[in-house]
KOLBA-209893 format. One line per field, with one value per atom (N, C-alpha, C): residue number from 1; x negated, y negated, z; atom name. Coordinates in steps of 0.1 Angstrom, whole numbers, always signed. Atoms other than C-alpha are relative to their C-alpha. Layout:
seq = (NUM / ...)
xx = (X / ...)
yy = (Y / ...)
zz = (Z / ...)
atom = (CA / ...)
//
This chain:
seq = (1 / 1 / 1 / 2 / 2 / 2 / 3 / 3 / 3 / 4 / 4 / 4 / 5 / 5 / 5 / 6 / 6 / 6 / 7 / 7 / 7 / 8 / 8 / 8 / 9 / 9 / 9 / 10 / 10 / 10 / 11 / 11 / 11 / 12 / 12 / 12 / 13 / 13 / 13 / 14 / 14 / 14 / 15 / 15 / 15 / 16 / 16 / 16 / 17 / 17 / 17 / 18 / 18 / 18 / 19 / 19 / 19 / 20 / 20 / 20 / 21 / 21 / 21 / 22 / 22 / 22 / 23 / 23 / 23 / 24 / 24 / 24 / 25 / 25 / 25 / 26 / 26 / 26 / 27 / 27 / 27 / 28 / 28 / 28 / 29 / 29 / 29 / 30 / 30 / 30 / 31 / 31 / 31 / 32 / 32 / 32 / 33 / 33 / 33 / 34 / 34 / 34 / 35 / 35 / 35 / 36 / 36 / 36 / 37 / 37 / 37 / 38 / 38 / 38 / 39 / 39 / 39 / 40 / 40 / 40 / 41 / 41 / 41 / 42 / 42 / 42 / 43 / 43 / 43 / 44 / 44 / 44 / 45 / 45 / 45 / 46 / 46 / 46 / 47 / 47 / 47 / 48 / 48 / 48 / 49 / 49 / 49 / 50 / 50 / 50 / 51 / 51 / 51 / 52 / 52 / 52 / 53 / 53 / 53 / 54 / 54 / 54 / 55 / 55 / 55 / 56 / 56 / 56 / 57 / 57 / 57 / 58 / 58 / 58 / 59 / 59 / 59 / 60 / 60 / 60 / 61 / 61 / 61 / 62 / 62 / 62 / 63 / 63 / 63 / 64 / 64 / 64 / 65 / 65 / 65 / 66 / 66 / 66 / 67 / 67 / 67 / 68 / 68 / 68 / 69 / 69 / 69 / 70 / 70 / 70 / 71 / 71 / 71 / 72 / 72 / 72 / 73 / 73 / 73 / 74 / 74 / 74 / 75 / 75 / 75 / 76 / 76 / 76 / 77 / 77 / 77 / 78 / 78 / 78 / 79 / 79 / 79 / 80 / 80 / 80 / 81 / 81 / 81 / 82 / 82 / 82 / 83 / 83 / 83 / 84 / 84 / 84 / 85 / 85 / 85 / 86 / 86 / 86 / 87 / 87 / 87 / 88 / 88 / 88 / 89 / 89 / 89 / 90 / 90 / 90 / 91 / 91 / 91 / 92 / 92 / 92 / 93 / 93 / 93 / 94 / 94 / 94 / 95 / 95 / 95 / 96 / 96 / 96 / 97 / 97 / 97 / 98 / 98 / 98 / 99 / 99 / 99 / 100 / 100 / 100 / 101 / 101 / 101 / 102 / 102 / 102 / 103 / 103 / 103 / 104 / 104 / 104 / 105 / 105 / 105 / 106 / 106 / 106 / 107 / 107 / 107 / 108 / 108 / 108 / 109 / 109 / 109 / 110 / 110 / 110 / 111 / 111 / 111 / 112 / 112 / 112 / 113 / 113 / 113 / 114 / 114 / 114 / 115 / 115 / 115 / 116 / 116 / 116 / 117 / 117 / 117 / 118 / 118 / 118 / 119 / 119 / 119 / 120 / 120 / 120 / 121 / 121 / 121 / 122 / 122 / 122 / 123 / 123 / 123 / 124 / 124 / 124 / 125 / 125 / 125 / 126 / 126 / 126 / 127 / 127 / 127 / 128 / 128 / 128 / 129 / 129 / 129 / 130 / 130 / 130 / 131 / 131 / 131 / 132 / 132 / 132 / 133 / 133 / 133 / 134 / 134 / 134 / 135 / 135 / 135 / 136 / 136 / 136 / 137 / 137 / 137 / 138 / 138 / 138 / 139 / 139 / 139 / 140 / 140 / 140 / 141 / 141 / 141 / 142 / 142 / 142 / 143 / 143 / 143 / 144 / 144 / 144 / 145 / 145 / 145 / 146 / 146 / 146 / 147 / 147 / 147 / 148 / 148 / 148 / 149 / 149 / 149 / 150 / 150 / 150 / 151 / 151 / 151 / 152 / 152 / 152 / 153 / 153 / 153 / 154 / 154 / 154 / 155 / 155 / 155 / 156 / 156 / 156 / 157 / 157 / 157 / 158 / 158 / 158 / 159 / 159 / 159 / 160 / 160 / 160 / 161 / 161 / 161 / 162 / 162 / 162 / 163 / 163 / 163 / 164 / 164 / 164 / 165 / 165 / 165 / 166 / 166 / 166 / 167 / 167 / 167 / 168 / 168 / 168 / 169 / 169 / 169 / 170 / 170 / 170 / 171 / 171 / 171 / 172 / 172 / 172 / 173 / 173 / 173 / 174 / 174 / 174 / 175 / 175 / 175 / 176 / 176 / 176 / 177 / 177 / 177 / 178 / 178 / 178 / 179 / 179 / 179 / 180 / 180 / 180 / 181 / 181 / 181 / 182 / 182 / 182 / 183 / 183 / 183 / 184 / 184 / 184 / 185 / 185 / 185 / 186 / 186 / 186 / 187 / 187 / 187 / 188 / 188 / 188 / 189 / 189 / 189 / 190 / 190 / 190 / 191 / 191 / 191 / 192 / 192 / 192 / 193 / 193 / 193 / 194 / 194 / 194 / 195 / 195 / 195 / 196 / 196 / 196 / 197 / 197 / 197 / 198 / 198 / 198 / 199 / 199 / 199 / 200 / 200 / 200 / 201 / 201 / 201 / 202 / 202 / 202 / 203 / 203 / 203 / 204 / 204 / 204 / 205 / 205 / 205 / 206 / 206 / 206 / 207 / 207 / 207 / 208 / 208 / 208 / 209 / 209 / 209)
xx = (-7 / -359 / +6 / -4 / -348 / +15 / -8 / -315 / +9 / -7 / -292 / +9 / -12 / -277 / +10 / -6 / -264 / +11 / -13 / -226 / +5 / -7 / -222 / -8 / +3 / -248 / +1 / -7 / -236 / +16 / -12 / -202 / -3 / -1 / -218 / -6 / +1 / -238 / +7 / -6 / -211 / +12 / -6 / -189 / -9 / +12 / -220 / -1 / +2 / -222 / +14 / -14 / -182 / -2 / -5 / -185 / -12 / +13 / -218 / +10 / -6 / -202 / +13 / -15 / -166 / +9 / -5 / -150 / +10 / -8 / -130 / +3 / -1 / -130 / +18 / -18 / -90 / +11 / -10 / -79 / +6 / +0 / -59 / -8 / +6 / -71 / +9 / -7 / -44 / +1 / -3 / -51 / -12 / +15 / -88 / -7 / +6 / -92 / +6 / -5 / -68 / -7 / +11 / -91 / -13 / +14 / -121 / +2 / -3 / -103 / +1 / -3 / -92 / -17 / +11 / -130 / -7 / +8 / -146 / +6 / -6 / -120 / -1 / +0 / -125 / -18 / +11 / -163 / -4 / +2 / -151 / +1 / -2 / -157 / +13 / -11 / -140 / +14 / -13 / -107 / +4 / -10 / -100 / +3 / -11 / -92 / +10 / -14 / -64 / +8 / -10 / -49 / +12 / -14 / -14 / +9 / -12 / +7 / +7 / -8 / +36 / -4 / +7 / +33 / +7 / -3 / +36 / +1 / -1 / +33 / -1 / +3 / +11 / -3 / -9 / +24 / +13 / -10 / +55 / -3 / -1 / +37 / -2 / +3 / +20 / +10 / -12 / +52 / +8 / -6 / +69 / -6 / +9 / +42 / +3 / +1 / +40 / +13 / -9 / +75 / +9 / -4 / +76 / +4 / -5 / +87 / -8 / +8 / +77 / -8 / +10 / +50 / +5 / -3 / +64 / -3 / +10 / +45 / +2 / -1 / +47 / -4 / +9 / +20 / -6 / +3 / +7 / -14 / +13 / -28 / +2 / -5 / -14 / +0 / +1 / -3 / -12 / +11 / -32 / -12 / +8 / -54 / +0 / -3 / -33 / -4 / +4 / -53 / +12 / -10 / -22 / -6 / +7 / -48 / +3 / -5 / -45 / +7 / -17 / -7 / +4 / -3 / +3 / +13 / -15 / +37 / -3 / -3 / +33 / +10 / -6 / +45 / +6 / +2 / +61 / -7 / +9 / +38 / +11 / -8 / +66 / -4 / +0 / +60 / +9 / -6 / +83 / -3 / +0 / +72 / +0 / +1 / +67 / +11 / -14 / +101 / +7 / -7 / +118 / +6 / -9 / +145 / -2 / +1 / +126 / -6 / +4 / +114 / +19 / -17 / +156 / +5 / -5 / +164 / -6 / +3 / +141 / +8 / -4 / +153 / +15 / -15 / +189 / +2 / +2 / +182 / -7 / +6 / +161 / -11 / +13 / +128 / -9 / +8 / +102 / +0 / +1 / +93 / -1 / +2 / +79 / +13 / -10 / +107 / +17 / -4 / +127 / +7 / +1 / +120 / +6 / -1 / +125 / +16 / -13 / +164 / -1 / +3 / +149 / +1 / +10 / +135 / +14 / -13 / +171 / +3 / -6 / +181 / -16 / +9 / +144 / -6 / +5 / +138 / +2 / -1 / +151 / -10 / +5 / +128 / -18 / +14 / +98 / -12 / +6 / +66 / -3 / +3 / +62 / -15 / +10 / +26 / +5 / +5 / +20 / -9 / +10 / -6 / -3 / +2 / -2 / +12 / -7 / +32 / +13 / -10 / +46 / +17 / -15 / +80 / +9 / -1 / +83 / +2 / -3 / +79 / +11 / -10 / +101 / +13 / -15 / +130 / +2 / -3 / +123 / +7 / -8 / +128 / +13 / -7 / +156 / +11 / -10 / +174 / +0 / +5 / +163 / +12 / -5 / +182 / +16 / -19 / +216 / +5 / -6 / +217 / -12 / +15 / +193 / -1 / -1 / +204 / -8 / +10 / +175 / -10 / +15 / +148 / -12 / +9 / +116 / -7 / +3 / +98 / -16 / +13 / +66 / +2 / -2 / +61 / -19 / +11 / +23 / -4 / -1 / +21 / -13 / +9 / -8 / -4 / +4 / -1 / -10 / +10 / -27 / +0 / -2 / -28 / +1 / -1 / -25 / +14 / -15 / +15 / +11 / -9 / +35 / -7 / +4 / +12 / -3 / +3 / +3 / +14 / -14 / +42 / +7 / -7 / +54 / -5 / +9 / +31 / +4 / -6 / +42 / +11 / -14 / +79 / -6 / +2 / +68 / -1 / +2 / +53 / +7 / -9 / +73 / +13 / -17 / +109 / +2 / -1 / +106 / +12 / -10 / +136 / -1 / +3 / +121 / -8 / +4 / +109 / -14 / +11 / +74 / -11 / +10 / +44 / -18 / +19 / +7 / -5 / +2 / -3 / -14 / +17 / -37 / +12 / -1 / -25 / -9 / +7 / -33 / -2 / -6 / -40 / -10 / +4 / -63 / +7 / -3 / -54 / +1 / -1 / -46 / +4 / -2 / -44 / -4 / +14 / -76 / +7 / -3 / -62 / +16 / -11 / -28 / +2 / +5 / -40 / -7 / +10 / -67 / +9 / -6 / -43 / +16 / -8 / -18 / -15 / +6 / -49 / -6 / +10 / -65 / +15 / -19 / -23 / +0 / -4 / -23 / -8 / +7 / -53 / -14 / +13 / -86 / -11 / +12 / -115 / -7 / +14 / -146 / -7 / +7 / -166 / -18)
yy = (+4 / +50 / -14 / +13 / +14 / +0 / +5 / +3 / -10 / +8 / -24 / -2 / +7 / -41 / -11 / +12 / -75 / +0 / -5 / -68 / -16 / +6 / -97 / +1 / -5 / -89 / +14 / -12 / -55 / -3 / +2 / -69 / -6 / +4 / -92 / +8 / -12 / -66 / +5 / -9 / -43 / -4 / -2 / -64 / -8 / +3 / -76 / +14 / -15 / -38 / +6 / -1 / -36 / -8 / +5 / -64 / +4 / -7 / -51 / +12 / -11 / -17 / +4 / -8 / -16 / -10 / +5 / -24 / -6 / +2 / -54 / -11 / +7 / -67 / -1 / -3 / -54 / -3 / +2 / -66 / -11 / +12 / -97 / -4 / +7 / -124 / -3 / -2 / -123 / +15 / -16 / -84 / -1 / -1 / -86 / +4 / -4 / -88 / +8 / -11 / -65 / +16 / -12 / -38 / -5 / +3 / -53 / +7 / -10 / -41 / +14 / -9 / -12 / +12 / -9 / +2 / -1 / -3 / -11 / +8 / -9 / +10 / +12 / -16 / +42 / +0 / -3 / +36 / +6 / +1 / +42 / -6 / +10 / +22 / +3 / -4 / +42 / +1 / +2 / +40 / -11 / +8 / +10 / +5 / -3 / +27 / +4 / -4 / +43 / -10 / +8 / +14 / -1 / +8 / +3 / -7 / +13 / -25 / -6 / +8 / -42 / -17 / +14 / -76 / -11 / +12 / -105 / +8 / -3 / -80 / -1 / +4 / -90 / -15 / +10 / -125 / -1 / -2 / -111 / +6 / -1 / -99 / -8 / +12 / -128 / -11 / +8 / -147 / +9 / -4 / -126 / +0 / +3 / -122 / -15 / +15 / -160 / -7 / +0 / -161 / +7 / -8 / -139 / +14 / -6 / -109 / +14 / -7 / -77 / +7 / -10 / -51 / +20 / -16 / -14 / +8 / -10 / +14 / +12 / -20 / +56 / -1 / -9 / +61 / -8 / +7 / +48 / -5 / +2 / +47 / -15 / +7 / +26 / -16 / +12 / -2 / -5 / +3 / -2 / -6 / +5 / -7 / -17 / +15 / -41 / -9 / +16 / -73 / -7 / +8 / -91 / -11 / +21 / -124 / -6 / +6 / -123 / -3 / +3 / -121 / -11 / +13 / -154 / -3 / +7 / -159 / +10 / -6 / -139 / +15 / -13 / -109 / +11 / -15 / -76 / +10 / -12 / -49 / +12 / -12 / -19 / +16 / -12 / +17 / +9 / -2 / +39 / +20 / -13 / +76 / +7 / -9 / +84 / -6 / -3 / +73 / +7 / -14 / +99 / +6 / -5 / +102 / +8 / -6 / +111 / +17 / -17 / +147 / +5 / -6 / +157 / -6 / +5 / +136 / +7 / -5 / +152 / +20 / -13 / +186 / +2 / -3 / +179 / -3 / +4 / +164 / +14 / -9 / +193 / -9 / +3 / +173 / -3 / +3 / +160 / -13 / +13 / +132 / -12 / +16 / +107 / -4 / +5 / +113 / -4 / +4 / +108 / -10 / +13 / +78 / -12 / +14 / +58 / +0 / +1 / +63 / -11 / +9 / +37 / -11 / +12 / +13 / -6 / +6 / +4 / -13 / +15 / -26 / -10 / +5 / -39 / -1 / -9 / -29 / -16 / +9 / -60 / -14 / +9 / -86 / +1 / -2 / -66 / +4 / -3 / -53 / +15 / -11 / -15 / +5 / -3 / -1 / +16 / -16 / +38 / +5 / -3 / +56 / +15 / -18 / +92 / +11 / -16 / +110 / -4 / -3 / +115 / -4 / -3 / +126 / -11 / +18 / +85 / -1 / +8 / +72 / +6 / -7 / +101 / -11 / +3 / +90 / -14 / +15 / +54 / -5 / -1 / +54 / +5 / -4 / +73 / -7 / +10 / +48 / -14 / +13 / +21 / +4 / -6 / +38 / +0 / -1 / +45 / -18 / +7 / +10 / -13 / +13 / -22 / -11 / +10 / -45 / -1 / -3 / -26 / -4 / +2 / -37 / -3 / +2 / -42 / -11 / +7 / -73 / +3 / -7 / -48 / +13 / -10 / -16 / +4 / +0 / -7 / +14 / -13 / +30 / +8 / -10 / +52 / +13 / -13 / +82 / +10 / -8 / +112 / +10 / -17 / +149 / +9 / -12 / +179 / +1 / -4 / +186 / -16 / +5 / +157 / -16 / +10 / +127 / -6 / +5 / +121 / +0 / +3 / +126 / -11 / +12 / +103 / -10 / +13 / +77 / +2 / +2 / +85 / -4 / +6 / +79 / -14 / +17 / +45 / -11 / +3 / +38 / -1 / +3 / +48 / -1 / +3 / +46 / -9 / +0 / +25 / -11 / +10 / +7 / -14 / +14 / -26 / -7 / +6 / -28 / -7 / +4 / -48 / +9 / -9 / -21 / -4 / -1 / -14 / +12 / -18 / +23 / +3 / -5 / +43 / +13 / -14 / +73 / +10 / -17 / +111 / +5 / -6 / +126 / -10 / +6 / +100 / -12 / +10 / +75 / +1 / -1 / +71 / -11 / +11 / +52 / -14 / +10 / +31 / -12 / +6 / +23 / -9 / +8 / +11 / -15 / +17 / -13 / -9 / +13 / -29 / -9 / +13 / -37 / -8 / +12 / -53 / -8 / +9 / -72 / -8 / +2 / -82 / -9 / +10 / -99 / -8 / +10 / -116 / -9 / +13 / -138 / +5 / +4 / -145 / +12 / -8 / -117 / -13 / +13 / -136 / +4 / -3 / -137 / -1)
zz = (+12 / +95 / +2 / -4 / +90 / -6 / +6 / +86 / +4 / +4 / +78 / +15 / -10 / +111 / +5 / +0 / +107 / -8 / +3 / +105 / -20 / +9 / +81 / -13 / +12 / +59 / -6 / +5 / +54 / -6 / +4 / +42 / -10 / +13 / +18 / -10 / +4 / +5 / -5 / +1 / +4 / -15 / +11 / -18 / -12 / +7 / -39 / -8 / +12 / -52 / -4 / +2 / -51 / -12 / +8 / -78 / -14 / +13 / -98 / -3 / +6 / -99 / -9 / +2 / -101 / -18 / +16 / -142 / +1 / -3 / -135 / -13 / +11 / -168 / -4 / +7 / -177 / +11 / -14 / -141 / +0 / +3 / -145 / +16 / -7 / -122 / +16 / -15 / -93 / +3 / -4 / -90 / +4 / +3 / -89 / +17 / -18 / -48 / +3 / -4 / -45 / -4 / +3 / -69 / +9 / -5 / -51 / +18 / -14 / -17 / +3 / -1 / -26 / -3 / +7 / -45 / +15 / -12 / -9 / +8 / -9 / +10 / -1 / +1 / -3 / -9 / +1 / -20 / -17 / +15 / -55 / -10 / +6 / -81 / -17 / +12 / -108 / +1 / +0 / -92 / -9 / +10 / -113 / -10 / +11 / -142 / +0 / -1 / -126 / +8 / -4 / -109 / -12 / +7 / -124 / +9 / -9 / -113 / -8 / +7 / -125 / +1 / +3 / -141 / +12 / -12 / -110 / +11 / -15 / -83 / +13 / -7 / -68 / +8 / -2 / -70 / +11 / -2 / -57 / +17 / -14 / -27 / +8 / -8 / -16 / +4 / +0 / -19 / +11 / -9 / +3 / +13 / -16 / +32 / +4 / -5 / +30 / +2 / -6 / +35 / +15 / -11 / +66 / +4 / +4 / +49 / +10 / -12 / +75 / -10 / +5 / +64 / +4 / -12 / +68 / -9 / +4 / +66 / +0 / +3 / +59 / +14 / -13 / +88 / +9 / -9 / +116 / -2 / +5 / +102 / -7 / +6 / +79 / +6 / -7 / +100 / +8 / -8 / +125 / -10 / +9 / +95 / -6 / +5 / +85 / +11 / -5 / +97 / +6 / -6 / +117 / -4 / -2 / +122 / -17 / +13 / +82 / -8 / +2 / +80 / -1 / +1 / +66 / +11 / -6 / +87 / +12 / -12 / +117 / -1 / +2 / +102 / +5 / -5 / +115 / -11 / +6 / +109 / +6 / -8 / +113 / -5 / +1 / +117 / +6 / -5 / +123 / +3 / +5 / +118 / +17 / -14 / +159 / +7 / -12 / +173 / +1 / -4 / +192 / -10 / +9 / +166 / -11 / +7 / +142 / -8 / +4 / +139 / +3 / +0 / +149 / -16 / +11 / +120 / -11 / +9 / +99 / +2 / -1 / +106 / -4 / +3 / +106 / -22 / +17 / +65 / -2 / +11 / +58 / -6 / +5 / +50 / +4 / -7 / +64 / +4 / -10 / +92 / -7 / +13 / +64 / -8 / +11 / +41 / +12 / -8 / +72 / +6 / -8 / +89 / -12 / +11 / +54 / +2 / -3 / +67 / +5 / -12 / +94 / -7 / +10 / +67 / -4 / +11 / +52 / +6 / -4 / +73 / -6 / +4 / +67 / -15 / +17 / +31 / -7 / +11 / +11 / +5 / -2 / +6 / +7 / -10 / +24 / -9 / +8 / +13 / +7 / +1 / +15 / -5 / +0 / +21 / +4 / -6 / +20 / -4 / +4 / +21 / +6 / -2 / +31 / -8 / +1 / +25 / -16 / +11 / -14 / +6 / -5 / +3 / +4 / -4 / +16 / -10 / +11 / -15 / -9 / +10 / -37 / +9 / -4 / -8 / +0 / -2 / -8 / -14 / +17 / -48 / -1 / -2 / -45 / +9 / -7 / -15 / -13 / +9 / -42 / -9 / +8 / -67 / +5 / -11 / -43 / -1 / -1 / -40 / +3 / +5 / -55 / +11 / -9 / -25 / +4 / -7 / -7 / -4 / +9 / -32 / +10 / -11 / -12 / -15 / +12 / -30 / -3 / +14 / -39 / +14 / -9 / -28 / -9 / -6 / -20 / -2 / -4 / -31 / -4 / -5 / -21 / +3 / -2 / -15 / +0 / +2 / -12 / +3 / +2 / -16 / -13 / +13 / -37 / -7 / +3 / -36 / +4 / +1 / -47 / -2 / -2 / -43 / -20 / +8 / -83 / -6 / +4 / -91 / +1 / +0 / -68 / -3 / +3 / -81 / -15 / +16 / -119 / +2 / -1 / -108 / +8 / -3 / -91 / -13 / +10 / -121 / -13 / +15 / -152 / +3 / -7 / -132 / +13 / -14 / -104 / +4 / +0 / -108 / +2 / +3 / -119 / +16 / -11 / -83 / +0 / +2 / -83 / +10 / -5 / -74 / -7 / +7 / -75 / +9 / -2 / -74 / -5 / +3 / -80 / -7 / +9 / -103 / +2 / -7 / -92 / +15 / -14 / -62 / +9 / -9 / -48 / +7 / +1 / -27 / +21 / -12 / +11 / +12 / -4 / +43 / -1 / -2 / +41 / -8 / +15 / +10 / -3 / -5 / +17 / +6 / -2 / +42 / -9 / +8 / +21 / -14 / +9 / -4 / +7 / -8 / +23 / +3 / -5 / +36 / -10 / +6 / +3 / -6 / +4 / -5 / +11 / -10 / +28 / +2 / -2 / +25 / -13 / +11 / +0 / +8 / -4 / +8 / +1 / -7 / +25 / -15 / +7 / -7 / +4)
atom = (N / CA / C / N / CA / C / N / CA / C / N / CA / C / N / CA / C / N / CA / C / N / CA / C / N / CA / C / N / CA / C / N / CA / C / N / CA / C / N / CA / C / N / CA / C / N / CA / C / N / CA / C / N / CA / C / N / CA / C / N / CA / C / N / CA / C / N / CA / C / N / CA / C / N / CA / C / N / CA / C / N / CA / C / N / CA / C / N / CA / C / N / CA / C / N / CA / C / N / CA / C / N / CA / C / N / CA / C / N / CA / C / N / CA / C / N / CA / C / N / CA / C / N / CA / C / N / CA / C / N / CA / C / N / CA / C / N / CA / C / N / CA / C / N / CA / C / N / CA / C / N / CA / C / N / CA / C / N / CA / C / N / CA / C / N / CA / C / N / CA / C / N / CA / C / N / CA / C / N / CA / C / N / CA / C / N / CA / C / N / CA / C / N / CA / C / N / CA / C / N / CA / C / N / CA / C / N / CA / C / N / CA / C / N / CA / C / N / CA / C / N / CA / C / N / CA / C / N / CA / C / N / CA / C / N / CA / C / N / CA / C / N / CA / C / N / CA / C / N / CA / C / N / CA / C / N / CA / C / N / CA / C / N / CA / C / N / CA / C / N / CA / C / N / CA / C / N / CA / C / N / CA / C / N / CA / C / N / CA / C / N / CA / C / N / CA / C / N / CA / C / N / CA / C / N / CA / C / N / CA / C / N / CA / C / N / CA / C / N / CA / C / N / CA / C / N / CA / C / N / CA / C / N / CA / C / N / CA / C / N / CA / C / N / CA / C / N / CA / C / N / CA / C / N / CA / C / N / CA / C / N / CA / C / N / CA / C / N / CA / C / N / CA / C / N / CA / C / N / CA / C / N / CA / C / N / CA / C / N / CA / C / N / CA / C / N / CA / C / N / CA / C / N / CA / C / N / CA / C / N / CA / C / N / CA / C / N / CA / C / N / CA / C / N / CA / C / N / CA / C / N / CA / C / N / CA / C / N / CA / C / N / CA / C / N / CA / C / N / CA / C / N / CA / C / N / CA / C / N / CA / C / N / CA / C / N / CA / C / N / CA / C / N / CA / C / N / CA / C / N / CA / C / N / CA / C / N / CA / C / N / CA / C / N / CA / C / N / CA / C / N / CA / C / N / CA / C / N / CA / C / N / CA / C / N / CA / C / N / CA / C / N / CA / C / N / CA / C / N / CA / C / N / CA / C / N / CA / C / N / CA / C / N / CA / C / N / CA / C / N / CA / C / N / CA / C / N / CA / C / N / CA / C / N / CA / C / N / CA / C / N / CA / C / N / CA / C / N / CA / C / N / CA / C / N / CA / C / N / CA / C / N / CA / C / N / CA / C / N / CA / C / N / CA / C / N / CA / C / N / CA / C / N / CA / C / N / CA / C / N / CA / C / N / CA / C / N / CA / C / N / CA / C / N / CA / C / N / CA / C / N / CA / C / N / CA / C / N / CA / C / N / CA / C / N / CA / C / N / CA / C / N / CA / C / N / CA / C / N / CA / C / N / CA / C / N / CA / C / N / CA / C / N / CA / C / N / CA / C / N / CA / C / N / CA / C / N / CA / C / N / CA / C / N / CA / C / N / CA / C / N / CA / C / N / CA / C / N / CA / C / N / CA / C / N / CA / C / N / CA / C)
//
């Protein structure tokens, strides 16, 4: 059987039928690499019709990376997946979900490790860009610190989520409540790591066309 070896012609390829396929007619024009990262990351093209994002968000991201602004993330997937080399300012990439503290912390709250660690996030929060891409429970409590107190605003929040129980919720509350914060969400239960990263890497510099 023959197949396709030359890593760079499998990339152009790849987003050659990313741009035949995927309906990017209703996408404005500074969202467009971001849908184009997100349909190569997960392989579907029909996700664009459930994207939603607020107007300049992704304006609002690029302006903060390119001001230095850190990257912090739900999961460890998450981060490993973000391109550093294409981090305009030398960015921190922070993850916090495996430091000691936090499984005790989750227990003493009564919730879980994800919804947890976003305790961690609060000195980092204003001004950052928030990628997640696995745990509902993150985004409900991050909305929710957002809410206690707007100083924390993160300047976009990156939300991904994926699962059965809780993941198309917290993406409606991002969406129709998100306390004016600037987001860009996939609506329902798809959505994930892959997916998280590609749209921090697809804000921190131009896809290779």
């Amino acid at each position: 059987m023959e197949w396709l070896r030359d890593p760079d012609e499998i990339y152009r390829r790849s987003f050659a039928i990313v741009a035949e396929e995927a309906n990017l007619f209703a996408v404005p024009e500074d969202m467009q690499d971001v849908a184009i990262r997100l349909v190569h990351a997960c392989g579907m093209p029909d996700i664009v019709a459930d994207l939603r994002w607020s107007d300049g968000a992704a304006a609002a991201a690029r302006d903060a990376l390119a001001s230095g602004a850190p990257v912090i993330c739900d999961a460890q997937m998450v981060a490993d997946g973000v391109i550093a080399a294409r981090l305009p300012a030398d960015n921190q990439i922070l993850s916090m979900i495996r430091l000691p503290n936090v499984a005790e912390m989750a227990k003493e709250l009564g919730t879980t490790r994800s919804a947890a660690q976003v305790e961690l996030w609060k000195p980092f929060l204003p001004g950052s860009v928030v990628a997640i891409g696995n745990a509902p429970t993150a985004l409900f409590r991050l909305l929710e610190i957002i809410a206690e107190d707007l100083s924390r605003m993160p300047a976009a929040i990156l939300g991904f989520p994926v699962g059965f129980v809780g993941a198309r919720e917290s993406k409606n509350a991002l969406h129709e409540d998100g306390h004016d914060v600037p987001y860009i969400t996939l609506l329902g239960r798809r959505g994930g790591s892959a997916m998280a990263s590609a749209a921090v890497n697809a804000l921190a510099g131009q896809y290779e066309k």
